[in-house]
N, C-alpha and C positions, 0 to 999 in steps of 0.2 A: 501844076496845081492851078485850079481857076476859082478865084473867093467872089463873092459877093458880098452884100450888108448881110447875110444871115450865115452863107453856105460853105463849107470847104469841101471841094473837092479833089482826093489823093487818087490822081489817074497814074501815078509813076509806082505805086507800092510803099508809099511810107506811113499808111495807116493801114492795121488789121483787124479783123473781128471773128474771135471766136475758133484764131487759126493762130499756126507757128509759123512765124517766117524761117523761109529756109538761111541757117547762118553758118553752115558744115563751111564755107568755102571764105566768110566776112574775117575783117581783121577789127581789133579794138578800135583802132583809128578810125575807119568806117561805122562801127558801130555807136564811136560817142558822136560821130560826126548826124549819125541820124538820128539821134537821142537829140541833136541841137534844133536841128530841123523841126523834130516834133514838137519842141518848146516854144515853136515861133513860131506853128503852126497853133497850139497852144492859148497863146499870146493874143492872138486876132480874136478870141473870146467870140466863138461863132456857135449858133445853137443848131446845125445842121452840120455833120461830119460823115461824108459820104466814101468808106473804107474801099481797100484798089484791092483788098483780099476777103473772104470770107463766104459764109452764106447768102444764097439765094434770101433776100426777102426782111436784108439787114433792118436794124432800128435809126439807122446814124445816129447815135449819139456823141458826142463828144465824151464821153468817157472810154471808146477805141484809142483816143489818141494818149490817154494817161494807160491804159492797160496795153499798148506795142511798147511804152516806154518802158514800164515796169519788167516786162519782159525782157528786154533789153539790157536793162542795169541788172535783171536776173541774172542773164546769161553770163553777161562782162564778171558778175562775182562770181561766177562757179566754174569759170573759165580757168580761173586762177587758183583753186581750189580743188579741183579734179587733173589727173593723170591722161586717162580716156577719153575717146569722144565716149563709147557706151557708157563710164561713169558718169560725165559728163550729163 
């Protein structure tokens, strides 16, 4: 990751936009470990967020980085609530 006074940039995959991270193969542990990430990524209060997934011709917003998280705490509850990956 390389910040600036304005910019975060997620060159590793810990911000998305407008995609699913693939997580068929992530454990909880990994998952709350990158929910930590984002919050301290979060944290730096930067008004450029430049996602490592997504479409061509992104917005960066810093609101990818509360919507990979949401996704995240999606998945972790319904992880525990489903049988299936297809229920899932």
């Amino acid at each position: 990751m390389t910040t600036t006074a304005t910019l975060i940039w997620s060159h590793r995959g810990a911000v998305y936009e407008e995609t699913q991270p693939f997580l068929a193969e992530s454990t909880v542990e990994g998952r709350n470990a990158w929910i930590a990430a984002l919050d301290g990524l979060a944290a730096l209060d930067r008004r450029v967020v430049i996602a490592s997934h997504g479409p061509l011709g992104p917005d960066h917003s810093p609101r990818h980085l509360a919507a990979t998280r949401t996704y995240l705490q999606d998945f972790n509850r319904l992880a525990v609530q489903t049988a299936t990956g297809p229920e899932l």
